[in-house]
MOPAC internal coordinates of N, CA, C and O (Angstrom, degrees):
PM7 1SCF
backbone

  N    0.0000 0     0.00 0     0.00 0    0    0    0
  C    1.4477 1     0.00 0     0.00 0    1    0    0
  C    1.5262 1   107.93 1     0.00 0    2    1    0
  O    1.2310 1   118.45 1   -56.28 1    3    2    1
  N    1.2920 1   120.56 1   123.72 1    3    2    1
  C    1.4817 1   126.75 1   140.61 1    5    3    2
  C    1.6649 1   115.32 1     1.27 1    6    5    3
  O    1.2310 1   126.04 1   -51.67 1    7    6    5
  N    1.4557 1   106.00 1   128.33 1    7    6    5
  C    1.8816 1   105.00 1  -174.24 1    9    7    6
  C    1.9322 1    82.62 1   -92.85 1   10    9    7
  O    1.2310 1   106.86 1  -177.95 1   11   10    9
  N    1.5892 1   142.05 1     2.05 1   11   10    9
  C    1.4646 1   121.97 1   150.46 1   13   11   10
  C    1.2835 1   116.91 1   -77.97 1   14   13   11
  O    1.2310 1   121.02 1   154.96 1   15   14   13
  N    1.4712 1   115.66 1   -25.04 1   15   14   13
  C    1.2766 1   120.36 1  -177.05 1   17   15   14
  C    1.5192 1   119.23 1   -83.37 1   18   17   15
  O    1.2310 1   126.34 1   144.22 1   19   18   17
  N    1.3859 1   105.42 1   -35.78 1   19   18   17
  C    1.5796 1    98.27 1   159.89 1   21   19   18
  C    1.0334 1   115.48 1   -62.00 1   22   21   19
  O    1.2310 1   107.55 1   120.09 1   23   22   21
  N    1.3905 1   140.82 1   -59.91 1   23   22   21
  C    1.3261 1   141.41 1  -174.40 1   25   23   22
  C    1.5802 1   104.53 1   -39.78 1   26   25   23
  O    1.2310 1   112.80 1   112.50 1   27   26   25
  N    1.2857 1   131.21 1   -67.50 1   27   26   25
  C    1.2465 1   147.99 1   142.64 1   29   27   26
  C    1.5568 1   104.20 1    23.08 1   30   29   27
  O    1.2310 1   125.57 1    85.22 1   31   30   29
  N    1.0636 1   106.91 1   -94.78 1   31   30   29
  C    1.7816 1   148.05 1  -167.17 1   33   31   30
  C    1.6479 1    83.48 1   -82.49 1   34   33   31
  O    1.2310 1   103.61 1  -148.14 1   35   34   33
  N    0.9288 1   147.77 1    31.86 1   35   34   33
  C    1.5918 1   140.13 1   162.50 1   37   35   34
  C    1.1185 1    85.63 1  -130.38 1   38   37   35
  O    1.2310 1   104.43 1   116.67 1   39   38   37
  N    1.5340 1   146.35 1   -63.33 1   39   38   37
  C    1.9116 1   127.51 1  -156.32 1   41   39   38
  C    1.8595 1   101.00 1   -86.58 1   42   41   39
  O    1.2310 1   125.67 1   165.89 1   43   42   41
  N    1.2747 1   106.70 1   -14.11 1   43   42   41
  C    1.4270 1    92.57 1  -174.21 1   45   43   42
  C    1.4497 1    88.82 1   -76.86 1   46   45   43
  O    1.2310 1   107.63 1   123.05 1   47   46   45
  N    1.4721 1   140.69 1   -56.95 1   47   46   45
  C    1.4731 1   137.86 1  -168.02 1   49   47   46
  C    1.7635 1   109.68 1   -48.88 1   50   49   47
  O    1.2310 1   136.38 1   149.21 1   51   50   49
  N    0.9854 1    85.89 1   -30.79 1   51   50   49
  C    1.6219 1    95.48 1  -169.08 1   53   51   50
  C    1.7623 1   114.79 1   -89.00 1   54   53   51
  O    1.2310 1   120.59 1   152.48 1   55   54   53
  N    1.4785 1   116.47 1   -27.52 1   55   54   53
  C    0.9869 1   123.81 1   133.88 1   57   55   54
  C    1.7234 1   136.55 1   -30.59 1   58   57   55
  O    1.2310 1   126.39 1   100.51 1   59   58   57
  N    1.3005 1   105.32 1   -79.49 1   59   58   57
  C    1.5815 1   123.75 1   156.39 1   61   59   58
  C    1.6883 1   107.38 1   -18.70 1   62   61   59
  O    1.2310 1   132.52 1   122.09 1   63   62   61
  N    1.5249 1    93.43 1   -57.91 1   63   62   61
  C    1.6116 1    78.95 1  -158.10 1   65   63   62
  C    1.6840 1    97.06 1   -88.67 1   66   65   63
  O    1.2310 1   116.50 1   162.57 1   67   66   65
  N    0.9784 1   124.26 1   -17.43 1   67   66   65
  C    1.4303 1   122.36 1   175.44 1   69   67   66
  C    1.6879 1   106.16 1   -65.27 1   70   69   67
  O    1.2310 1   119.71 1   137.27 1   71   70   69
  N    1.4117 1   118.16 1   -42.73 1   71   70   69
  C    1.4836 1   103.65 1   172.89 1   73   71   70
  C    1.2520 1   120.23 1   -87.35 1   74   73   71
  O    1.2310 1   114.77 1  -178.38 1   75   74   73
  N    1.4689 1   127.51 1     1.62 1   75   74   73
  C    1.7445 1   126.12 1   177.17 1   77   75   74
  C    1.9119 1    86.47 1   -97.11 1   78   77   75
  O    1.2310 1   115.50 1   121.70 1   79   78   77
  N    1.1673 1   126.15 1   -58.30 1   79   78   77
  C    1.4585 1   123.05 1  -159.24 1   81   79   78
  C    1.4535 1   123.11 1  -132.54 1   82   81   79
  O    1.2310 1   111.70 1   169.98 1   83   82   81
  N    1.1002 1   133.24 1   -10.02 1   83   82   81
  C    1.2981 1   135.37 1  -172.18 1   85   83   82
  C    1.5095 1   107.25 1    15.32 1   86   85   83
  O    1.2310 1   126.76 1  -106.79 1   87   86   85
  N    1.6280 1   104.60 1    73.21 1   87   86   85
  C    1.5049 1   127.85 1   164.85 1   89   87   86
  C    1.5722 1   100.52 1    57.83 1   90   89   87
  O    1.2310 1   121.11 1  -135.16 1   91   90   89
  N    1.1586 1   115.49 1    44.84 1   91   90   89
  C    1.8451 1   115.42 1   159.96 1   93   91   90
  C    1.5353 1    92.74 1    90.32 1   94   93   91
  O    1.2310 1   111.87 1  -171.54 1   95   94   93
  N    1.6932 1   132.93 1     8.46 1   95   94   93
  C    1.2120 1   114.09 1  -179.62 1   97   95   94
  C    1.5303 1   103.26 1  -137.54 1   98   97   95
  O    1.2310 1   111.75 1   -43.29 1   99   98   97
  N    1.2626 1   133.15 1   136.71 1   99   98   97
  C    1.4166 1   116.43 1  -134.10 1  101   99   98
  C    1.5584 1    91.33 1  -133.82 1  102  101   99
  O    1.2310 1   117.81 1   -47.99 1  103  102  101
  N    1.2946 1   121.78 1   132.01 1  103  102  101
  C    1.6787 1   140.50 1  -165.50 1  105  103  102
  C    1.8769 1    96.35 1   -93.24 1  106  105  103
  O    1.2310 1   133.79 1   112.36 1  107  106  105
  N    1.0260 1    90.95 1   -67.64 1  107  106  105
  C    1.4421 1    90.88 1   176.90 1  109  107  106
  C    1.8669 1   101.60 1   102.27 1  110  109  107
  O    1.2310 1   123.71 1  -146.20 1  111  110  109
  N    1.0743 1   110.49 1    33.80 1  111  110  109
  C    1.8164 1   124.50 1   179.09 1  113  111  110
  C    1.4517 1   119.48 1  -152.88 1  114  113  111
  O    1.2310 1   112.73 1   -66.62 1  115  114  113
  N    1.4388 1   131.34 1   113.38 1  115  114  113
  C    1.8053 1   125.12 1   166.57 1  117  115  114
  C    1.5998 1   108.39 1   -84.59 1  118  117  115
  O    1.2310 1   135.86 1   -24.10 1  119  118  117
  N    1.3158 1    86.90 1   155.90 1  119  118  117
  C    1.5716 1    94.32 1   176.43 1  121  119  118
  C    1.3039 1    93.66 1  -116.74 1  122  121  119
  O    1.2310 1   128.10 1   -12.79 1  123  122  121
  N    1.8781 1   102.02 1   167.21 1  123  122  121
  C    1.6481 1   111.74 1   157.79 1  125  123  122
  C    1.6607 1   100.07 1  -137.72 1  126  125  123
  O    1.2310 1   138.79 1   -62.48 1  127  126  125
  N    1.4912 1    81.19 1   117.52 1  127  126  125
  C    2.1839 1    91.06 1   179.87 1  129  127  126
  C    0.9889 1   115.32 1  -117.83 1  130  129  127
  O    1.2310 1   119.48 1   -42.72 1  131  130  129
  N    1.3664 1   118.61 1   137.28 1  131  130  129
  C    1.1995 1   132.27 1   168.55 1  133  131  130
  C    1.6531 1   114.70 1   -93.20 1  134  133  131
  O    1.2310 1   130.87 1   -34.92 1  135  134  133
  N    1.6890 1    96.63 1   145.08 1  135  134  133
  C    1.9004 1    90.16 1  -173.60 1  137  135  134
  C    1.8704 1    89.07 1  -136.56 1  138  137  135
  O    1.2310 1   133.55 1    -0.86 1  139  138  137
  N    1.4701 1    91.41 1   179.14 1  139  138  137
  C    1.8604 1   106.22 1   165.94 1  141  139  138
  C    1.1726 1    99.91 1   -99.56 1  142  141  139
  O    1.2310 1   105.05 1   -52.04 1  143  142  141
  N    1.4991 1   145.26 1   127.96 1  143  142  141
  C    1.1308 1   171.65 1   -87.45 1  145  143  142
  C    1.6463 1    99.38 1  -157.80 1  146  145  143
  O    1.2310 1   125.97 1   -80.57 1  147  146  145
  N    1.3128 1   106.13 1    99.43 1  147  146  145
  C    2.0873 1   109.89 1   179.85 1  149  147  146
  C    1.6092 1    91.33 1  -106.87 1  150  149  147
  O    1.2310 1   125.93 1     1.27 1  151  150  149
  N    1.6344 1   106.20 1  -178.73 1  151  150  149
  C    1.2795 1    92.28 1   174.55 1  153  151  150
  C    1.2802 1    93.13 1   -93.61 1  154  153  151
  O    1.2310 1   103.34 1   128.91 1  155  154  153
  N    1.2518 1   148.23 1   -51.09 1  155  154  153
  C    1.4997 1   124.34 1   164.79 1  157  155  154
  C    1.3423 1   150.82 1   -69.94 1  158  157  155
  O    1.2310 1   121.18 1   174.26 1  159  158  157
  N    1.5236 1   115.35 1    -5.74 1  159  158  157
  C    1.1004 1   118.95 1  -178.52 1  161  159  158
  C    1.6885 1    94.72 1  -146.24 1  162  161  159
  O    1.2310 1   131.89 1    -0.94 1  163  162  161
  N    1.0844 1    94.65 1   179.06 1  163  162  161
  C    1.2932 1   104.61 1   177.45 1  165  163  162
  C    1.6056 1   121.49 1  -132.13 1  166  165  163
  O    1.2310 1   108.63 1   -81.03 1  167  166  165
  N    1.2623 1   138.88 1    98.97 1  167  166  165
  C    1.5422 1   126.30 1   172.36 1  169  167  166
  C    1.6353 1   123.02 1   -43.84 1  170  169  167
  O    1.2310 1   117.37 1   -39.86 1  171  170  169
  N    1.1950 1   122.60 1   140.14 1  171  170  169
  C    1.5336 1   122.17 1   178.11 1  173  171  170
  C    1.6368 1   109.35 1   -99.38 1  174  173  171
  O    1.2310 1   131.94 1   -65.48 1  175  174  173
  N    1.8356 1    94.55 1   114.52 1  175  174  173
  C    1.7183 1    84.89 1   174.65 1  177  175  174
  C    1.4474 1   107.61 1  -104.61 1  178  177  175
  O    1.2310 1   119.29 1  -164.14 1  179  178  177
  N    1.4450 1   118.97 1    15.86 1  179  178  177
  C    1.3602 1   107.44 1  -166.73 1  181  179  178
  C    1.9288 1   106.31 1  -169.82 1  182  181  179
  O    1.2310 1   121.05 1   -57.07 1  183  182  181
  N    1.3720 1   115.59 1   122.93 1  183  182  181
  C    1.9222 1    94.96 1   173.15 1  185  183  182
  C    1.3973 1    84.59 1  -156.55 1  186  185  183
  O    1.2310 1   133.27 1   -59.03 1  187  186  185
  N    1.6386 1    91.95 1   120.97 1  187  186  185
  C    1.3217 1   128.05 1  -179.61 1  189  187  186
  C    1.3612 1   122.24 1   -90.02 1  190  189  187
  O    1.2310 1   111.40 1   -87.34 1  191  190  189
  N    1.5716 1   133.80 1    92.66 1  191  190  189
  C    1.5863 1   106.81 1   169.24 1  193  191  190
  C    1.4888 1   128.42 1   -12.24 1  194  193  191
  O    1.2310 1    95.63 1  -144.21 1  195  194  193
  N    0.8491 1   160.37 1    35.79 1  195  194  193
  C    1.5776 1   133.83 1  -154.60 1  197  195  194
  C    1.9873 1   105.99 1   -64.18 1  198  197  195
  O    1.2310 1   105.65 1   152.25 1  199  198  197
  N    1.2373 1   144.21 1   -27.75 1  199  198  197
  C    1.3982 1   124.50 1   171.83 1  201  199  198
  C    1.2355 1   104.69 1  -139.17 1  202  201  199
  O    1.2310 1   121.64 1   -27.02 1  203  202  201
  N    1.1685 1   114.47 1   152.98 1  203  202  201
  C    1.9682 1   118.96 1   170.13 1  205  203  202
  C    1.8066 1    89.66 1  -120.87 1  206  205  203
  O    1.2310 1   135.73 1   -36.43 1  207  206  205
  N    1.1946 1    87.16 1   143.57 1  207  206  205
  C    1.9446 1   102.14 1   173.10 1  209  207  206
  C    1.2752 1   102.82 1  -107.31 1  210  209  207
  O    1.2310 1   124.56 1   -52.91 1  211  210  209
  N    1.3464 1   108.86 1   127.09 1  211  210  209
  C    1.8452 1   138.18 1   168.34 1  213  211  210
  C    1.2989 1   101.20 1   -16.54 1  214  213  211
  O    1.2310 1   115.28 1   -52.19 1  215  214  213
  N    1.3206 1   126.56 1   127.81 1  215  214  213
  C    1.5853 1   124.33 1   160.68 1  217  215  214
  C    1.5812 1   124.39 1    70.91 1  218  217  215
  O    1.2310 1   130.01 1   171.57 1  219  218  217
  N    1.3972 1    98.31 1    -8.43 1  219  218  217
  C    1.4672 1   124.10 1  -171.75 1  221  219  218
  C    2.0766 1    88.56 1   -59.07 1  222  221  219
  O    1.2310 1   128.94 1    -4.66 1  223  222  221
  N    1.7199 1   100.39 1   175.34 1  223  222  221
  C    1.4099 1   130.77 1   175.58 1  225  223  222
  C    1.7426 1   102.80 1   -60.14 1  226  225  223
  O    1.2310 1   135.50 1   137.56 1  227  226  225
  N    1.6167 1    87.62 1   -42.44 1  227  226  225
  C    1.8393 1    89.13 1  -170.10 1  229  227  226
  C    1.4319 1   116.10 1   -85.84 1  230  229  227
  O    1.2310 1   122.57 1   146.14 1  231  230  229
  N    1.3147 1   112.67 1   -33.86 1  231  230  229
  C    1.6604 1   105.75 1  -176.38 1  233  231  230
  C    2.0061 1    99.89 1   -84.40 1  234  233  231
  O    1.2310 1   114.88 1  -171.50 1  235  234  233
  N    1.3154 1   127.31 1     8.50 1  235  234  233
  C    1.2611 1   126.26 1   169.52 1  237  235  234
  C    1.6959 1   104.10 1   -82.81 1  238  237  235
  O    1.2310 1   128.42 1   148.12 1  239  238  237
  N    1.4697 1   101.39 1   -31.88 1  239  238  237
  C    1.3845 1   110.94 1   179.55 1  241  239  238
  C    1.5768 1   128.84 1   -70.83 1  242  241  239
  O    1.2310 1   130.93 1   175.12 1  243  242  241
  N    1.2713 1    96.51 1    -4.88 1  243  242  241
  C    1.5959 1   119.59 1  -171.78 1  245  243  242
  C    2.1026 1   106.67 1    77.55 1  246  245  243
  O    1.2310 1   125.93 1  -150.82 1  247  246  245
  N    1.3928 1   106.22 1    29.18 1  247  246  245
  C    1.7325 1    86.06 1   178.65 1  249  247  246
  C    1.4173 1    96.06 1   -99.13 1  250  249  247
  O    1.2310 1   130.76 1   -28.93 1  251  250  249
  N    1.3303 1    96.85 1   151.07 1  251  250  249
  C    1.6975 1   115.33 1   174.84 1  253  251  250
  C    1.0260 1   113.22 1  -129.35 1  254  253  251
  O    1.2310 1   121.66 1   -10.91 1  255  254  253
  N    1.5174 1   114.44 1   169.09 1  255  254  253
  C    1.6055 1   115.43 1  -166.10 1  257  255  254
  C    1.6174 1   106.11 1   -90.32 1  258  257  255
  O    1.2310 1   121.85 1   -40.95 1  259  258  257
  N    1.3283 1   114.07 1   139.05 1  259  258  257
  C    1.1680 1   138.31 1  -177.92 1  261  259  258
  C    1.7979 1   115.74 1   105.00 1  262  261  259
  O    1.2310 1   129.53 1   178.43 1  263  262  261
  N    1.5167 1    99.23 1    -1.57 1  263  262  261
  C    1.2975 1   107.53 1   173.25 1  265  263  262
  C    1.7934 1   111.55 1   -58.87 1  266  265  263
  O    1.2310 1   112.46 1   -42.52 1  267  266  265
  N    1.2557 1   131.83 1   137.48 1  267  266  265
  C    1.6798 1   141.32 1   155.91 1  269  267  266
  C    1.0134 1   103.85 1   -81.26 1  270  269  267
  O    1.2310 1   117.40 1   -57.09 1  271  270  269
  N    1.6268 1   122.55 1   122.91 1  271  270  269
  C    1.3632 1   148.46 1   140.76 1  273  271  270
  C    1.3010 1    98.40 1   -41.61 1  274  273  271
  O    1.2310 1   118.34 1   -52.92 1  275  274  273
  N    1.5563 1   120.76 1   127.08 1  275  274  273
  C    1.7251 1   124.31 1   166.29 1  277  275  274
  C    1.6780 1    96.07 1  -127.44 1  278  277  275
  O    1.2310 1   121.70 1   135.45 1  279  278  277
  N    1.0817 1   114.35 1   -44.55 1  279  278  277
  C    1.7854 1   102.91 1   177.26 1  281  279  278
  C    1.5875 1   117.17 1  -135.29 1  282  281  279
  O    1.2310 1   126.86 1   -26.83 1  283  282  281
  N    0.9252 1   104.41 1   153.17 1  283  282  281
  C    2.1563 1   109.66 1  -177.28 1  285  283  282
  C    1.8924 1    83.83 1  -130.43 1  286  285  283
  O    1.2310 1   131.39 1   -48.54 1  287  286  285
  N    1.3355 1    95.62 1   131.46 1  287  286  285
  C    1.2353 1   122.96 1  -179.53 1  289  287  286
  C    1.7742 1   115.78 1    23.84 1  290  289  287
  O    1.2310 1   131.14 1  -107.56 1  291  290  289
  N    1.2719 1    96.11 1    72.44 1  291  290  289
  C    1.2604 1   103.77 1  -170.29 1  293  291  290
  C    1.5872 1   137.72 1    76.40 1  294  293  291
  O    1.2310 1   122.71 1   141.49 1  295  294  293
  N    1.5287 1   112.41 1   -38.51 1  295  294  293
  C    1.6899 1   139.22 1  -176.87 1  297  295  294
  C    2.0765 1    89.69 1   -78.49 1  298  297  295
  O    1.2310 1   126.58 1   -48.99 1  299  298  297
  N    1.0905 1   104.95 1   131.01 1  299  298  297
  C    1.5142 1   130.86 1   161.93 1  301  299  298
  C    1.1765 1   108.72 1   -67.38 1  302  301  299
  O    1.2310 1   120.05 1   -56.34 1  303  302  301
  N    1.5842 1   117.51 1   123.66 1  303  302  301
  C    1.8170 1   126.13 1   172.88 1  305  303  302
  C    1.2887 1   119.40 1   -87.36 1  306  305  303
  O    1.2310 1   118.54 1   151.80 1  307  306  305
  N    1.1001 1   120.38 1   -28.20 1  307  306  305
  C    1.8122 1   120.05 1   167.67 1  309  307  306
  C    1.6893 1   108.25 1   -45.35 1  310  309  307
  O    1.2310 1   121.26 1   -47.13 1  311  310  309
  N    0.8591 1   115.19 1   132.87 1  311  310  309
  C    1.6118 1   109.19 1   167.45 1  313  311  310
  C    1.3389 1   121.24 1    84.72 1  314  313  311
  O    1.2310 1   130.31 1   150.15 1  315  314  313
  N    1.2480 1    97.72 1   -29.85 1  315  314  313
  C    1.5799 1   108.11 1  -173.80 1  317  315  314
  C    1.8857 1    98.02 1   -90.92 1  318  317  315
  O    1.2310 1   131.09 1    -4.96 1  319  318  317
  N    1.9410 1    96.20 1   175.04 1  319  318  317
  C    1.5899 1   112.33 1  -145.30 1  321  319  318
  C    1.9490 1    80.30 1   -80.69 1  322  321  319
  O    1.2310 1   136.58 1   -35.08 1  323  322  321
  N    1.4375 1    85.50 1   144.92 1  323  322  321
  C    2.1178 1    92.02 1  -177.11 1  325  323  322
  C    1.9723 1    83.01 1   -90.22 1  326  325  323
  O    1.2310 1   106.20 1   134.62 1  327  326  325
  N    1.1073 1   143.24 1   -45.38 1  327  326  325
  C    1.3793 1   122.79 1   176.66 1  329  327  326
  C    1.7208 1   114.36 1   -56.34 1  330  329  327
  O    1.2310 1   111.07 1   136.08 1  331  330  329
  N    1.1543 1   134.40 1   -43.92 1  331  330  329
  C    1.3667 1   130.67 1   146.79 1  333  331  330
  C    1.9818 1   116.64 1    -8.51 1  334  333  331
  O    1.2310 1   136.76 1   114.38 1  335  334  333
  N    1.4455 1    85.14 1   -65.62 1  335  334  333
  C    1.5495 1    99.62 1  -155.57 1  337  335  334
  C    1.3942 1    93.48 1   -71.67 1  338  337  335
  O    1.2310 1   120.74 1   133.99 1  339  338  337
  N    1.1738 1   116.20 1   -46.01 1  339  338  337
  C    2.0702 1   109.05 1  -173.87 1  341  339  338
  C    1.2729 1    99.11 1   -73.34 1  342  341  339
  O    1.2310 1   103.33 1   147.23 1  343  342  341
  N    1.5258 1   148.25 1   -32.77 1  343  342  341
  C    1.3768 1   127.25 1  -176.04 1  345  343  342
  C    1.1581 1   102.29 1   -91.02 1  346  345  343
  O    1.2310 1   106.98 1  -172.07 1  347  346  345
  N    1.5773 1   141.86 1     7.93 1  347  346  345
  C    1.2098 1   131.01 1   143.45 1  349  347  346
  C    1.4182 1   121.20 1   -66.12 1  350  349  347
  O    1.2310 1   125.26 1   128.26 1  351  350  349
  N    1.4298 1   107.50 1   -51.74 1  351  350  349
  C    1.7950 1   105.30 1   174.31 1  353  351  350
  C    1.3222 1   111.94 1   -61.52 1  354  353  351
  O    1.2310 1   115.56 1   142.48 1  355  354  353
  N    1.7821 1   126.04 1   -37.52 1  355  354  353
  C    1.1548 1   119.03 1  -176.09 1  357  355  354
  C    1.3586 1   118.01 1   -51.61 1  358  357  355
  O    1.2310 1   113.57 1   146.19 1  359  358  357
  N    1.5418 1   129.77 1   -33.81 1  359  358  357
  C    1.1400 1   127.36 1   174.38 1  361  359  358
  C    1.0759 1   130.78 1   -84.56 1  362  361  359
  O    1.2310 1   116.41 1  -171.98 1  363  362  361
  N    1.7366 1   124.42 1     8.02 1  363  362  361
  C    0.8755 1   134.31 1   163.85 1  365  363  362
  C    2.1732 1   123.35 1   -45.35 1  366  365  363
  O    1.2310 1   111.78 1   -62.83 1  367  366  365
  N    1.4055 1   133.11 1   117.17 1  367  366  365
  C    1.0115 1   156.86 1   172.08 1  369  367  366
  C    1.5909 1   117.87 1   -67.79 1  370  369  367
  O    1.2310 1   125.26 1   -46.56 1  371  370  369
  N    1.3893 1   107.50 1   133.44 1  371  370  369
  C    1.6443 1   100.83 1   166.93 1  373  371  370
  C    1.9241 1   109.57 1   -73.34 1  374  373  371
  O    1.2310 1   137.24 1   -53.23 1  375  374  373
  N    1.1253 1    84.21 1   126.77 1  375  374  373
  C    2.1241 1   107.68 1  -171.08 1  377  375  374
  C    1.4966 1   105.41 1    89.64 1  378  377  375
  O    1.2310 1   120.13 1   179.80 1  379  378  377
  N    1.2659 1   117.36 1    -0.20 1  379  378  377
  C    1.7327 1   100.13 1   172.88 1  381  379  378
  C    1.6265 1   106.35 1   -65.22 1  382  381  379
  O    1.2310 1   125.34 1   -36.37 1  383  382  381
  N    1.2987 1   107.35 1   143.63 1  383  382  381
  C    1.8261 1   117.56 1   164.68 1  385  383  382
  C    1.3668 1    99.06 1   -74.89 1  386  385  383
  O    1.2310 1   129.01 1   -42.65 1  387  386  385
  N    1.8664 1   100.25 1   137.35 1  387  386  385
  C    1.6830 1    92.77 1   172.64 1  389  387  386
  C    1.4791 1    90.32 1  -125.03 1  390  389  387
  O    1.2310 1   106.73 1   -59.29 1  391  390  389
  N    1.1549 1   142.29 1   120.71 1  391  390  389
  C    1.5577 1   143.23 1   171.85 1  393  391  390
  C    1.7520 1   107.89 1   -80.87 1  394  393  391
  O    1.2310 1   136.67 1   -69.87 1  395  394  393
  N    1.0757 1    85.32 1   110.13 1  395  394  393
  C    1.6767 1   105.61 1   166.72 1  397  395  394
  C    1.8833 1   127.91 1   -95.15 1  398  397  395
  O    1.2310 1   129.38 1   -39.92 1  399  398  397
  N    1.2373 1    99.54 1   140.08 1  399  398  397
  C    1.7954 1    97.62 1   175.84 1  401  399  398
  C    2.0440 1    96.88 1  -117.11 1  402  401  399
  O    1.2310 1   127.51 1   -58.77 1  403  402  401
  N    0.8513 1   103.15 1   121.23 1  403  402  401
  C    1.4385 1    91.89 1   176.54 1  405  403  402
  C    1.6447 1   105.14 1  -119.08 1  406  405  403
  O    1.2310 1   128.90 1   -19.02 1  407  406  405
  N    1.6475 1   100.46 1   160.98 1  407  406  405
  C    1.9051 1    96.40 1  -177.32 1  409  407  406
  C    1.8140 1    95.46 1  -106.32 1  410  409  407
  O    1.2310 1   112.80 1   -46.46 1  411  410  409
  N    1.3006 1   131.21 1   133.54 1  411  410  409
  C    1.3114 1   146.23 1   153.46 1  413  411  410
  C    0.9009 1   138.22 1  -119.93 1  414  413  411
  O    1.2310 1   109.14 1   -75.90 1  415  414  413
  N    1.0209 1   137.96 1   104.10 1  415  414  413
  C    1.5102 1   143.26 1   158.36 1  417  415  414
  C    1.8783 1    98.48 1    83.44 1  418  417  415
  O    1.2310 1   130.25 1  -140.28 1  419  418  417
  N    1.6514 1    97.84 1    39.72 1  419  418  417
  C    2.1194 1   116.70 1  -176.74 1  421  419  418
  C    1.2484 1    93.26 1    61.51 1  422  421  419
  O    1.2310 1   105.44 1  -130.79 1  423  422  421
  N    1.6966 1   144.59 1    49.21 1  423  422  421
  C    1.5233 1   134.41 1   157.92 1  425  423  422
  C    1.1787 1   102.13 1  -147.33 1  426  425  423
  O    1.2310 1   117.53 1   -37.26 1  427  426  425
  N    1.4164 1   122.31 1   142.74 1  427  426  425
  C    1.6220 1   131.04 1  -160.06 1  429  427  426
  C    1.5589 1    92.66 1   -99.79 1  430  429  427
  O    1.2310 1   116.73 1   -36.05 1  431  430  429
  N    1.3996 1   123.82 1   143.95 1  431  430  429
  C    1.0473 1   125.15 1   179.21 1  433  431  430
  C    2.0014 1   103.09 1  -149.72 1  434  433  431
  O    1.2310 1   143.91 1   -35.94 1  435  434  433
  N    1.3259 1    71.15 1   144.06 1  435  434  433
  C    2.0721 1    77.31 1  -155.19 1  437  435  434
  C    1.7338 1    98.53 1   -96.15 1  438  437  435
  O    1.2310 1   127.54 1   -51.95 1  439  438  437
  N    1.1694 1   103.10 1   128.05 1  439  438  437
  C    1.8417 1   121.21 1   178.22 1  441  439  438
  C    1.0842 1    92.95 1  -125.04 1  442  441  439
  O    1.2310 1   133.15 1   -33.38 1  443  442  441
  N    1.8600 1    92.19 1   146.62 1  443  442  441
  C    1.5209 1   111.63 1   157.69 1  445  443  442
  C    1.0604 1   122.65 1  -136.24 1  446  445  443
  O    1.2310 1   106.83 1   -46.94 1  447  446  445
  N    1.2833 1   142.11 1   133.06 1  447  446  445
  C    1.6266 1   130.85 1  -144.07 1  449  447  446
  C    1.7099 1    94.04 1  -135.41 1  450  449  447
  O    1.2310 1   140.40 1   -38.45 1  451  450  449
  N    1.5232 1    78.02 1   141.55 1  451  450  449
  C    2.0742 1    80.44 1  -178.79 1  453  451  450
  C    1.4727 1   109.96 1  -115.97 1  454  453  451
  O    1.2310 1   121.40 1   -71.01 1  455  454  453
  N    1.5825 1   114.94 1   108.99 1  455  454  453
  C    1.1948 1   125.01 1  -140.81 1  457  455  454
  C    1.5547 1    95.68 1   -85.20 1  458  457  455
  O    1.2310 1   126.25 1   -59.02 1  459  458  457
  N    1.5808 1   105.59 1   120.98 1  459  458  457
  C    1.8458 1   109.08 1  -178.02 1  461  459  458
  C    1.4954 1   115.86 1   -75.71 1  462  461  459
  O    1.2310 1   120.10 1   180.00 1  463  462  461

């Protein structure tokens, strides 16, 4: 296989499981991100809420859809490695704190979601 196509078929899998479970601890929000395309990694120029689930960790947190991800636990996602960022959520725990910076309506507003 292609080292774009692995990469490929590595964030979509990793995706998947980040929006069904984020490693047995569950956010309750998918994203859709766009990155610059390496052959091994990929830079993040962009990660979009695209859904929050009812009652979920995240819509308790106040995130809504169309919100921009700008930081996960402090570290900035623009620029930074998109495999980084999913094996960070992947290890996310039920009761781990996940500190969020999100962009809305051009004003950063800081969430923290307590992953069930």
């Amino acid at each position: 296989m292609r080292p774009i196509l692995r990469l490929t078929a590595f964030l979509l899998a990793t995706l998947l499981v980040f929006s069904a479970h984020a490693a047995q601890g569950k956010l309750g929000f998918t994203v859709d991100a766009k990155f610059d395309r390496k052959l091994l990694d990929a830079d993040i120029k962009q990660v979009v809420v695209k859904s929050v689930a009812p009652a979920s960790a995240a819509e308790r947190a106040g995130m809504k859809a169309g919100d921009v991800l700008q930081q996960l636990n402090g570290t900035p996602l623009v620029g930074s490695s998109a495999r980084k960022f999913f094996a960070a959520m992947g290890k996310v725990k039920p009761g781990d704190k996940v500190a969020l910076v999100v962009l809305r309506a051009g004003k950063p507003i800081a969430l923290t979601l307590v992953a069930e």
